[in-house]
N, C-alpha and C positions, 0 to 999 in steps of 0.2 A: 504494500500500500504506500509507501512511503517512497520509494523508487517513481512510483504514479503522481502522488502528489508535487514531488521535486521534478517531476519528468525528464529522471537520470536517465542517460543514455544506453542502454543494454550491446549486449551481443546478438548479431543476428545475420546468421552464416559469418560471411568473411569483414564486416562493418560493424557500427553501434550506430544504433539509432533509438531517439526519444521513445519515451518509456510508452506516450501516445499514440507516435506513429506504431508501434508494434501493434498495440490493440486495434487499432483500426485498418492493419494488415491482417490480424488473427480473424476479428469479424466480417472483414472483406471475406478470407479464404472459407469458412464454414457457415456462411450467411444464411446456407439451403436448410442446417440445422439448426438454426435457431428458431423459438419459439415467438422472434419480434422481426423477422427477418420481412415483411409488408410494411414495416415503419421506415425501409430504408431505400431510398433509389437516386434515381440521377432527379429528381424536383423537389426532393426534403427537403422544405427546409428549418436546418436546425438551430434551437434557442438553448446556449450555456446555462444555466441553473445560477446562481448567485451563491457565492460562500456563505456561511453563516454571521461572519460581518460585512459591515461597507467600502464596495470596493475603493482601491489609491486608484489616485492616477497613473496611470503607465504601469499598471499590473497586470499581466496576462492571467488568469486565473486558468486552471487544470482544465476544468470543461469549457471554456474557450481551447483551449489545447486541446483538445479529444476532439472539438466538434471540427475544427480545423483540419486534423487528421483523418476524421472522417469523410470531411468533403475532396480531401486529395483521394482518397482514396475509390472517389465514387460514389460514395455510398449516400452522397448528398449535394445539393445543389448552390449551398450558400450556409451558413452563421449569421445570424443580426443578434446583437445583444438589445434587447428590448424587455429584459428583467432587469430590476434594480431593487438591493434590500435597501428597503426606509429605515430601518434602524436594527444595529444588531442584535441575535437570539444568542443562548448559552452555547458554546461549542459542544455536541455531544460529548466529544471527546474529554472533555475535563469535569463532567459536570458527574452527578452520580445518576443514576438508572432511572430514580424518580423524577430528578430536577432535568432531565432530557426534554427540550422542546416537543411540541408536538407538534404533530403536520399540522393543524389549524394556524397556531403560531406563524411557524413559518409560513406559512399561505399569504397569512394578515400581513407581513413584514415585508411582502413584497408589492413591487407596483410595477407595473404593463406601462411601455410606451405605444402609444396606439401604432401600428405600422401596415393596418387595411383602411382604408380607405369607404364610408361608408356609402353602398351602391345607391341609396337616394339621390347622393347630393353627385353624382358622378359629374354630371355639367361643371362643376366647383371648383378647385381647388381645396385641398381642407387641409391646415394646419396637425404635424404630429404634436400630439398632449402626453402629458404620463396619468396614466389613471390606476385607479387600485388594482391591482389583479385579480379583484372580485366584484369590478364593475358588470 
């Protein structure tokens, strides 16, 4: 896990490469066996997940790195980060079993930047907004 989060560079064959491109080589090559293998094609497109705090600027975050690797890899058409945490949850990782956020939490903490377009006003122009993620 920690290899993934740092996205060390591995062995692979006669090179090293990121800890992400590997996986999105590993799911490229067995995609036929996986049980989400219809989530992924050449027009997915993918949205990174937000850490459990607010991101810096100029931080690539791990699933920004995954979704990147997975678009090299075909398995997707594009990344837009259009999740943002409004304010940070307890890191599962430090916190005890009880004191673990829960997925509502997390839910609530985040917010959606709008990135469709709504087909009413198509004639329009419409402004991107950031709205709650449970607009």
């Amino acid at each position: 896990m920690i290899n993934l989060k740092r996205d060390k560079h591995i062995n692979h064959g006669s090179s090293q490469i990121p800890t992400s491109n590997y996986l999105a080589k590993q799911i490229k090559q067995n995609i036929d066996e996986l049980p989400f293998a219809d989530y992924f094609n050449e027009t997915t497109l993918l949205v990174p997940a937000p850490s459990s705090s607010s991101t810096k600027p100029n931080f690539l975050r791990i699933t920004e790195r995954l979704a990147n690797a997975l678009v090299m890899a075909g398995l997707g058409k594009h990344t837009k980060l259009c999740l943002e945490r409004m304010y940070d949850v307890p890191k599962s990782s430090r916190v005890s079993a009880n004191d673990r956020p829960k997925a509502a939490e997390h839910y609530n903490s985040i917010k959606a930047q709008k990135i469709l377009t709504d087909p009413r006003l198509s004639h329009k122009s419409t402004q991107s907004s950031d709205l709650p993620i449970n607009s």
